[in-house]
C-alpha positions as protocol buffer text, in pm:
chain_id: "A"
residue {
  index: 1
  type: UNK
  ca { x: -7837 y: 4866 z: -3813 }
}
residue {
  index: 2
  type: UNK
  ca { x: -7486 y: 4857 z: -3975 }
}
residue {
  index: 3
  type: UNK
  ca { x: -7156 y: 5038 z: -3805 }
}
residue {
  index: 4
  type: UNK
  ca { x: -7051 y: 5333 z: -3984 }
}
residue {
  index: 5
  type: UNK
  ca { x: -6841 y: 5645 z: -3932 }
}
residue {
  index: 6
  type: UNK
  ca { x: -7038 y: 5937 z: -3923 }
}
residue {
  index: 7
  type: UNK
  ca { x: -6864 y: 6185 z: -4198 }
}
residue {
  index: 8
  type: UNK
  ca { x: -7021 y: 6557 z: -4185 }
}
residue {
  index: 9
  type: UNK
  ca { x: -7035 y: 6582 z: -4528 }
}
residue {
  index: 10
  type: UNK
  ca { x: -7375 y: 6693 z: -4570 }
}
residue {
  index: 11
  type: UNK
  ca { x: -7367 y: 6693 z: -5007 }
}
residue {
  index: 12
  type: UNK
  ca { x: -7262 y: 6317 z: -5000 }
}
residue {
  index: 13
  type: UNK
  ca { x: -7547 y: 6217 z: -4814 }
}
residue {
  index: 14
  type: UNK
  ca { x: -7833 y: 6352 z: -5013 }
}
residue {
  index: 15
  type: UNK
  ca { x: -7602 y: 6232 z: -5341 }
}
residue {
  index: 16
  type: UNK
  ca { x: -7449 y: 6521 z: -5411 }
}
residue {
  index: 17
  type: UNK
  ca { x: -7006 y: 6538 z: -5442 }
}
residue {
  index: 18
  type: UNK
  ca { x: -6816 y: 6869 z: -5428 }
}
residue {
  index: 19
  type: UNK
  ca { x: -6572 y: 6850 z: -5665 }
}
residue {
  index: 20
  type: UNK
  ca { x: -6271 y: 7111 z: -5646 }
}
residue {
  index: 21
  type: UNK
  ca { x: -6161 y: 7254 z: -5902 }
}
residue {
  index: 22
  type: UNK
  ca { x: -5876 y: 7543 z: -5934 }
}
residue {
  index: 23
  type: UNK
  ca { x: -6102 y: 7822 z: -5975 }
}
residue {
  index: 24
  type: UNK
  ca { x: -6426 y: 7691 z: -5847 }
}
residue {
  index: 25
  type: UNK
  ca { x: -6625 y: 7385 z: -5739 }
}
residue {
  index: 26
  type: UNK
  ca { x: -6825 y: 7136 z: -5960 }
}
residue {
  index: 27
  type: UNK
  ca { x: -7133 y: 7033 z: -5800 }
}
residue {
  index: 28
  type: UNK
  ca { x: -7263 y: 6631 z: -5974 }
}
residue {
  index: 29
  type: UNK
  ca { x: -7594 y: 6519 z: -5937 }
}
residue {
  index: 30
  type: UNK
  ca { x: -7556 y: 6133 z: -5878 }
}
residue {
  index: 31
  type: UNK
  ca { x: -7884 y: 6014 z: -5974 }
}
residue {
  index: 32
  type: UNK
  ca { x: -7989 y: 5629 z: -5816 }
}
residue {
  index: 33
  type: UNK
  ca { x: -7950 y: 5347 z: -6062 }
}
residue {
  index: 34
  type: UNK
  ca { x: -8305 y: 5366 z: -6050 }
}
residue {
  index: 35
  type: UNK
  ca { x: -8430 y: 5660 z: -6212 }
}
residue {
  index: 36
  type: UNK
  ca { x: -8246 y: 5652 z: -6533 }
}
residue {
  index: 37
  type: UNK
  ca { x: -8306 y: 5264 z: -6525 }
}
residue {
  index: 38
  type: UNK
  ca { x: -8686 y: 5187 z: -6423 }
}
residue {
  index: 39
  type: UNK
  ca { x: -8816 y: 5530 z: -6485 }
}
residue {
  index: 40
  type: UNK
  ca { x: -9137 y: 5378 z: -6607 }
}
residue {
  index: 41
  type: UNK
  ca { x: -9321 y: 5068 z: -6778 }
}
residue {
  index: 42
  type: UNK
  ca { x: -9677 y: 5027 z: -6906 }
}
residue {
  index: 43
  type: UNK
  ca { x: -9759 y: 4708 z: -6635 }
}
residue {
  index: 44
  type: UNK
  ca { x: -9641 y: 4678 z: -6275 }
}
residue {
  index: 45
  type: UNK
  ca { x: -9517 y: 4322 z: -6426 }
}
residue {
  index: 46
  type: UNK
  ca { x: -9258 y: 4521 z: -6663 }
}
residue {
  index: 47
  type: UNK
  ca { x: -9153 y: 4790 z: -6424 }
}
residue {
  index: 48
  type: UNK
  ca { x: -9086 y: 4482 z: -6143 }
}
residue {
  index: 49
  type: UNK
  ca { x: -8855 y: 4305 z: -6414 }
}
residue {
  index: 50
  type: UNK
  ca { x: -8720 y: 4579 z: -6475 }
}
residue {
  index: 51
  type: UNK
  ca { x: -8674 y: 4639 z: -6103 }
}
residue {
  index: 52
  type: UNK
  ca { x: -8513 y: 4322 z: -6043 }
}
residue {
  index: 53
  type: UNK
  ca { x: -8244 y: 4367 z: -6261 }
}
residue {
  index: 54
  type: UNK
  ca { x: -8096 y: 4604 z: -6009 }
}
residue {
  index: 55
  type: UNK
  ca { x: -8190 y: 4390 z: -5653 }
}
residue {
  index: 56
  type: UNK
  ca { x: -8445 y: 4271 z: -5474 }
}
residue {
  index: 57
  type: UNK
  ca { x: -8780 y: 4510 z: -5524 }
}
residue {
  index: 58
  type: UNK
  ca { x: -9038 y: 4440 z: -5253 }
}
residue {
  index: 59
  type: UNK
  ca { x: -9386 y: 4697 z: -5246 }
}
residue {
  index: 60
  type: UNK
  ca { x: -9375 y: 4825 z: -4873 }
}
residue {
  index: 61
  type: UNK
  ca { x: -9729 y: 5038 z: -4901 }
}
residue {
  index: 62
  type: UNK
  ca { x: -9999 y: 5090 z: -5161 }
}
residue {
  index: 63
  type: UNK
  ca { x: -10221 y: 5347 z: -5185 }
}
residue {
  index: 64
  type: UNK
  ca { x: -10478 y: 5376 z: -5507 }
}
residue {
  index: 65
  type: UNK
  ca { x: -10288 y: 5351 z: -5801 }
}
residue {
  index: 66
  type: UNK
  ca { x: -9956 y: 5444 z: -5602 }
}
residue {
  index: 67
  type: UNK
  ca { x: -9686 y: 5205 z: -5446 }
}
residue {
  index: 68
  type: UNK
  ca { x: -9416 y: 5279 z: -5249 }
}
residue {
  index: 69
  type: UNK
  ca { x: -9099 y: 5054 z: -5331 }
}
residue {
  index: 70
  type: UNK
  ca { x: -8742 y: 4964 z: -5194 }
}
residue {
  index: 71
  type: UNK
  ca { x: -8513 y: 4761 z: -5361 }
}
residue {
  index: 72
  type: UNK
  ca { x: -8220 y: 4606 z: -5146 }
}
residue {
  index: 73
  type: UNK
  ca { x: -7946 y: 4601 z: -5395 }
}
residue {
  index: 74
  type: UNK
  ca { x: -7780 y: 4288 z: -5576 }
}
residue {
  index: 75
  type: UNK
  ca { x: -7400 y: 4338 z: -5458 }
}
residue {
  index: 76
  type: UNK
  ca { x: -7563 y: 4329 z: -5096 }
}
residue {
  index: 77
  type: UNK
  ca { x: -7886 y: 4256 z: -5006 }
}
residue {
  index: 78
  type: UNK
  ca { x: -7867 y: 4396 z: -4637 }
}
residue {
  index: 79
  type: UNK
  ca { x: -7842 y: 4732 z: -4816 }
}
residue {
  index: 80
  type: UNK
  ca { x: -8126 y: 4938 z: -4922 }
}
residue {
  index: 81
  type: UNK
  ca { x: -8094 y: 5173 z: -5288 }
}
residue {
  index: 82
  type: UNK
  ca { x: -8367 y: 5412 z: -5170 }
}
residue {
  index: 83
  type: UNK
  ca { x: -8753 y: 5442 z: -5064 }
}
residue {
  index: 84
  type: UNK
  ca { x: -8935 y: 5471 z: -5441 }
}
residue {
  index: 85
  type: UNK
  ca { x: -9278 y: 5602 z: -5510 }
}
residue {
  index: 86
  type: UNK
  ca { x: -9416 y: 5478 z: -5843 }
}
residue {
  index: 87
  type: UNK
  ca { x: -9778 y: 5591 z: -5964 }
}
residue {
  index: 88
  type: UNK
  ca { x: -9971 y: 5506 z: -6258 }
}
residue {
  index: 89
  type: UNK
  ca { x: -10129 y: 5755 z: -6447 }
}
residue {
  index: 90
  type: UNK
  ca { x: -10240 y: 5694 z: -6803 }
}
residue {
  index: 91
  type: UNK
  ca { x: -10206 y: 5326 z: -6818 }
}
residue {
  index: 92
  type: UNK
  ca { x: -9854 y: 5347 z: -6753 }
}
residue {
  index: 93
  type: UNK
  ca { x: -9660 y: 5334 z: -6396 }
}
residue {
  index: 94
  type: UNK
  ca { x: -9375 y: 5635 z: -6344 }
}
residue {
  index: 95
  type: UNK
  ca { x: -9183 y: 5704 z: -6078 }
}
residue {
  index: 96
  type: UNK
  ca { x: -9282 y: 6031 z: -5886 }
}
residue {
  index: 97
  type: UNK
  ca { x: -9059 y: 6016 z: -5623 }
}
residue {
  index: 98
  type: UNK
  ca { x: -8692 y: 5916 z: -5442 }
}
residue {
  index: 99
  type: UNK
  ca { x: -8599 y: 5888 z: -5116 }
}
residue {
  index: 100
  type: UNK
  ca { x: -8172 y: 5748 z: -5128 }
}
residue {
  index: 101
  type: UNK
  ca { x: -7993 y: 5606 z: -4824 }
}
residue {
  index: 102
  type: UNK
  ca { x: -8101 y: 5278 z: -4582 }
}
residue {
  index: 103
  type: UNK
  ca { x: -8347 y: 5320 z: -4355 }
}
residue {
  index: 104
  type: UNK
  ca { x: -8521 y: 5127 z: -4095 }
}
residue {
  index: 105
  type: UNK
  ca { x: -8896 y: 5194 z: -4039 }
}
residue {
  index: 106
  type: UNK
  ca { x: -9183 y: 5330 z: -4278 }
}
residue {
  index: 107
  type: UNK
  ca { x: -9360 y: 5502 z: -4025 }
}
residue {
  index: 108
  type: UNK
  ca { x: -9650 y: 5631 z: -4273 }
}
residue {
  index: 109
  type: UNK
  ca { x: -9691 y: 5709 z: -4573 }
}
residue {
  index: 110
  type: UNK
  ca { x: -10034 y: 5860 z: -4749 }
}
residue {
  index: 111
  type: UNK
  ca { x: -10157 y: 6102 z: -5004 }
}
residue {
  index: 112
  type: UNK
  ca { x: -10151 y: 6475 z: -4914 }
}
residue {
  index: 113
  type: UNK
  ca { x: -10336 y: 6813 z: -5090 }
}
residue {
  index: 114
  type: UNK
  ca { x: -10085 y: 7169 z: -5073 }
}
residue {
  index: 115
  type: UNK
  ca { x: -10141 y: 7421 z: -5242 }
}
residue {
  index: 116
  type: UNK
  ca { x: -10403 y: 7260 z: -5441 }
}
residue {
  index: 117
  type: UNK
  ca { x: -10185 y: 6991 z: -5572 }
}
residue {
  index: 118
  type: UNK
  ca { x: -10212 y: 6595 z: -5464 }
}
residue {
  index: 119
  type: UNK
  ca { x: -9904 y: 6474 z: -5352 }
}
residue {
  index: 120
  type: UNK
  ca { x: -9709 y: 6200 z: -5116 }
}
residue {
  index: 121
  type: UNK
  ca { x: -9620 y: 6229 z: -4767 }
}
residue {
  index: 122
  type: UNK
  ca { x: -9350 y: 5940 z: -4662 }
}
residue {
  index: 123
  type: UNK
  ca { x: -9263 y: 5915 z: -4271 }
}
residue {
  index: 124
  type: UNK
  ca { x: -8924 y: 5723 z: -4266 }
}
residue {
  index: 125
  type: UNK
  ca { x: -8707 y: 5655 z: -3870 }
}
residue {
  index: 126
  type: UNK
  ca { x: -8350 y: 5544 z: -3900 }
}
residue {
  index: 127
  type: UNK
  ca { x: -8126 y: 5446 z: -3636 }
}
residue {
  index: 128
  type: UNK
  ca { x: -7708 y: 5412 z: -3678 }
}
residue {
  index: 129
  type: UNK
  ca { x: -7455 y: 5254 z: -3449 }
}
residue {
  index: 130
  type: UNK
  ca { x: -7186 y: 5552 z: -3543 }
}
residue {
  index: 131
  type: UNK
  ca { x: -6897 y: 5718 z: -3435 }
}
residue {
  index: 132
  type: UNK
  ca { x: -6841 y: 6077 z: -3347 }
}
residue {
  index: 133
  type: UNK
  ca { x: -6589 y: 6380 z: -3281 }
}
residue {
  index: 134
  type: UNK
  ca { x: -6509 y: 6498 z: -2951 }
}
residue {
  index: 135
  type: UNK
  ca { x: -6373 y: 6813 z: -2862 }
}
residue {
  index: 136
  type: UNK
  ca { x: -6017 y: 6676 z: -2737 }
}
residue {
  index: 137
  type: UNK
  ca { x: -6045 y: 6501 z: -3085 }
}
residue {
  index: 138
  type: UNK
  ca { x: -6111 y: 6207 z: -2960 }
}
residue {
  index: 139
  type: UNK
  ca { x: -6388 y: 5986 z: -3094 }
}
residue {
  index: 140
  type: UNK
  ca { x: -6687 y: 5803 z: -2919 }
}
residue {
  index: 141
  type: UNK
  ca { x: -6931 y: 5559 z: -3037 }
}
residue {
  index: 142
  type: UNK
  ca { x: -7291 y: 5708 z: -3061 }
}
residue {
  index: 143
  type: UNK
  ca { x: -7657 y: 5622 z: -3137 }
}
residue {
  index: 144
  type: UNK
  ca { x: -7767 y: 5851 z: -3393 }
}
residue {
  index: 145
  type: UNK
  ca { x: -8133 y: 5798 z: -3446 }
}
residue {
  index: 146
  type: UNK
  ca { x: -8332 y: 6028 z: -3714 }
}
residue {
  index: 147
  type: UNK
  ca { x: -8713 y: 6074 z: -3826 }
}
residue {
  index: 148
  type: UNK
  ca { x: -8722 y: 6228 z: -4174 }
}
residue {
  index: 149
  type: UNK
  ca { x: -9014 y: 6336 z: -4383 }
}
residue {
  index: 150
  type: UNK
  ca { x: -9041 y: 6346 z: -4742 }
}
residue {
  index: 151
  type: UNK
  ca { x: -9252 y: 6533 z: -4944 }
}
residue {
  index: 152
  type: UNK
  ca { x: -9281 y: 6406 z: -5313 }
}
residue {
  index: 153
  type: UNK
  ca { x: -9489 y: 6607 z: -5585 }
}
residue {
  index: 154
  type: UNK
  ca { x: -9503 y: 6331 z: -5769 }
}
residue {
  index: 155
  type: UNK
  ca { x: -9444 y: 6525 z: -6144 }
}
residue {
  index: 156
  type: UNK
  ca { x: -9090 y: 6422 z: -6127 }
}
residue {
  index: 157
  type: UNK
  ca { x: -8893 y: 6185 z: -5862 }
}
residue {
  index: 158
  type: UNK
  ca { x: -8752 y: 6510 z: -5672 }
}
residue {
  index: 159
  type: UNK
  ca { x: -8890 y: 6545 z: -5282 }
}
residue {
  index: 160
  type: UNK
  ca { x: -8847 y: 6784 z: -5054 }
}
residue {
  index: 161
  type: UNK
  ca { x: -8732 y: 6638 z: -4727 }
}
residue {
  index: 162
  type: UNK
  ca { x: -8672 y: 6735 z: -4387 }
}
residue {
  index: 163
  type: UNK
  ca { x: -8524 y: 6617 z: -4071 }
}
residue {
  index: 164
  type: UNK
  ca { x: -8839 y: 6646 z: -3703 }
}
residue {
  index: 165
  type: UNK
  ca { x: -8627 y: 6417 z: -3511 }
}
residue {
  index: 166
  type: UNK
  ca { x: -8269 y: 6382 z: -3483 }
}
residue {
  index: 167
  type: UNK
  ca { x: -8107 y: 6252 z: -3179 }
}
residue {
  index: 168
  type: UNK
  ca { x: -7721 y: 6139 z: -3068 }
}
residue {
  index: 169
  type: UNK
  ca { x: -7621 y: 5948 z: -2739 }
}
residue {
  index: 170
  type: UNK
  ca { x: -7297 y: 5908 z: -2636 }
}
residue {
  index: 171
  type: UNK
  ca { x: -7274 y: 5634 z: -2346 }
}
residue {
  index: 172
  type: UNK
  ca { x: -7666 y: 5631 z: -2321 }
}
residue {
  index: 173
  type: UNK
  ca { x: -7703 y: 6016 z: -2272 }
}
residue {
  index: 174
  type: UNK
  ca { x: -7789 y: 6278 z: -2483 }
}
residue {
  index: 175
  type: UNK
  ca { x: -7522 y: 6457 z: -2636 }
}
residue {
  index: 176
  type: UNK
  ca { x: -7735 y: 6646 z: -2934 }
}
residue {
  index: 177
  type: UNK
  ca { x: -8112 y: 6706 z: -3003 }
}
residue {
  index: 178
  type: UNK
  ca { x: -8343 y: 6828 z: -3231 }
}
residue {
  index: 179
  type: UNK
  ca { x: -8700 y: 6756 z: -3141 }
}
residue {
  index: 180
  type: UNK
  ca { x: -8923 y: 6973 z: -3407 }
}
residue {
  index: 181
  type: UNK
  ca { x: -9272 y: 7065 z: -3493 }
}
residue {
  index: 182
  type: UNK
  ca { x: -9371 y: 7063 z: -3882 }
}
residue {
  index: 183
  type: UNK
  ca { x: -9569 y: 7312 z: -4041 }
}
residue {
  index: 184
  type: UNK
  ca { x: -9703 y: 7445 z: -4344 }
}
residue {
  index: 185
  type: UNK
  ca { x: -9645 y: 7795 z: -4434 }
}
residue {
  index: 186
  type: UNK
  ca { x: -9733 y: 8022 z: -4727 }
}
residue {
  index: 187
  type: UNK
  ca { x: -9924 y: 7698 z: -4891 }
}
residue {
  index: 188
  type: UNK
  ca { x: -9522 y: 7618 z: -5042 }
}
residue {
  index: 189
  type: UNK
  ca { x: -9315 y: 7632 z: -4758 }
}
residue {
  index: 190
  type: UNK
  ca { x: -9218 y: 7365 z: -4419 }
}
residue {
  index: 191
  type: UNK
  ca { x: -9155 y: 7524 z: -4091 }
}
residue {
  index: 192
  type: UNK
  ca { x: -8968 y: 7348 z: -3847 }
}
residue {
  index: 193
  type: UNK
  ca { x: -9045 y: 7470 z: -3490 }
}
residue {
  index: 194
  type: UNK
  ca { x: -8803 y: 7345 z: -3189 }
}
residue {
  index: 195
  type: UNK
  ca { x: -8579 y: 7409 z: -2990 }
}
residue {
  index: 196
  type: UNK
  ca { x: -8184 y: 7400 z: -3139 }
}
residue {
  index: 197
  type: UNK
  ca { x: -7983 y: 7445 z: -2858 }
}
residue {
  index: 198
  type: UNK
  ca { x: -7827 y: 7141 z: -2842 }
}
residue {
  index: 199
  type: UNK
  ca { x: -7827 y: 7045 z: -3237 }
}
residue {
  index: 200
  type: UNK
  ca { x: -7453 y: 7054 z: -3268 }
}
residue {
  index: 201
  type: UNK
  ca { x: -7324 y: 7019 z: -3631 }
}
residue {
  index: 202
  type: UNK
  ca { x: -7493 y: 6671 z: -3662 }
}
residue {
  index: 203
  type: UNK
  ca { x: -7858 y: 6747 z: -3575 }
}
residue {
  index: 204
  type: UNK
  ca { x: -7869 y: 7092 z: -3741 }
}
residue {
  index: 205
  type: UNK
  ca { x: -8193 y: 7176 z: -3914 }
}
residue {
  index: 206
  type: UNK
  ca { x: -8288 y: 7436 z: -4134 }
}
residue {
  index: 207
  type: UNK
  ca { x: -8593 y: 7620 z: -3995 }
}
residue {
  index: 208
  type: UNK
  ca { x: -8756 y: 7620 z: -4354 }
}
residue {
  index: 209
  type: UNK
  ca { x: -8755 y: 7411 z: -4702 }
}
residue {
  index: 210
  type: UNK
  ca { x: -8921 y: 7547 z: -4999 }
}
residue {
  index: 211
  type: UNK
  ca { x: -9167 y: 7292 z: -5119 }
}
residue {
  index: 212
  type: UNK
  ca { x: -9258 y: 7442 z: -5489 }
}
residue {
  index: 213
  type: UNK
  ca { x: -9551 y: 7222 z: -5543 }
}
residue {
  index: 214
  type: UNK
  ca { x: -9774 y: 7376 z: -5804 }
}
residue {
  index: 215
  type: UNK
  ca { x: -10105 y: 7369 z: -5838 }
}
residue {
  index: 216
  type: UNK
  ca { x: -10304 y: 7035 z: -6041 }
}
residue {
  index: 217
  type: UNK
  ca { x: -10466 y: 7197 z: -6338 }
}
């Protein structure tokens, strides 16, 4: 766990910056290092080269003919550049899925069928030694601690992911919660069930994600 100040700027944190512009705003897609650098290679052996040019790769889980990467990065090592699922499909391996930002735990991670289409399920807990507003704008230190699930298709490195867990103490109590229950709707869509009383701005969660898997031919 690293000190940081917890910035509500919900875009940044999924890699996406706001730019303003006079009459509008300029949404960029930063993609990781990875995807544009390691997209693929025709042996594990090549893609972990290639892999290692960017940090330190280690293979956290395997499933058949599926691995599920992180790479702590070169400038520093304590910092993870994402959760990476690489499968290999026609003698080659390509990567079919991203999850950016450090994280703490795997929790799980396995092979899922929706909507008739074979996909990854990745279970990932975080917890952050933060800061955060007060009302009297003041600021406290916190414990912001987060289980996230990702949902990767695997036909490109996009995955749909969404926050069950999310909770912030302030001096060892609660000050915001989200504790919710996942389902799948509609074959295509999440629901998160739970109560959101006491989400606050930080632990707000949407009460649906579209998933848009289609189905294997």
């Amino acid at each position: 766990m690293r000190p940081t100040t917890l910035a509500i700027v919900l875009g940044l944190a999924f890699g996406i910056a706001l730019t303003a512009r006079p009459a509008a705003a300029r949404i960029v897609i930063m993609e990781p290092p990875v995807v544009y650098r390691c997209p693929n290679a025709r042996t594990w052996e090549l893609l972990d080269k290639c892999l290692q040019t960017l940090g330190r790769p280690t293979v956290l889980r395997s499933l058949p003919s599926v691995r599920l990467v992180t790479v702590a990065s070169a400038a520093d090592p304590k910092v993870s550049l994402g959760l990476f699922v690489y499968i290999q499909r026609k003698h080659e391996w390509r990567l079919g899925g991203v999850r950016q930002g450090d994280f703490d735990t795997v929790l799980g991670f396995e092979a899922v069928t929706i909507n008739r289409h074979q996909g990854y399920r990745l279970d990932v807990g975080t917890t952050v030694r933060t800061s955060i507003a007060r009302a009297d704008d003041t600021t406290s230190p916190a414990l912001l601690r987060r289980r996230e699930i990702a949902f990767c298709g695997g036909d490109s490195y996009g995955c749909t992911q969404v926050t069950t867990l999310c909770e912030v103490y302030v001096g060892g109590k609660i000050l915001h919660l989200f504790r919710g229950t996942l389902t799948i709707e509609d074959q295509n869509q999440l629901r998160l069930d739970g109560d959101r009383a006491l989400t606050g701005i930080v632990c707000q969660v949407a009460e649906r994600a579209f998933l848009g898997w289609s189905p294997s031919p």
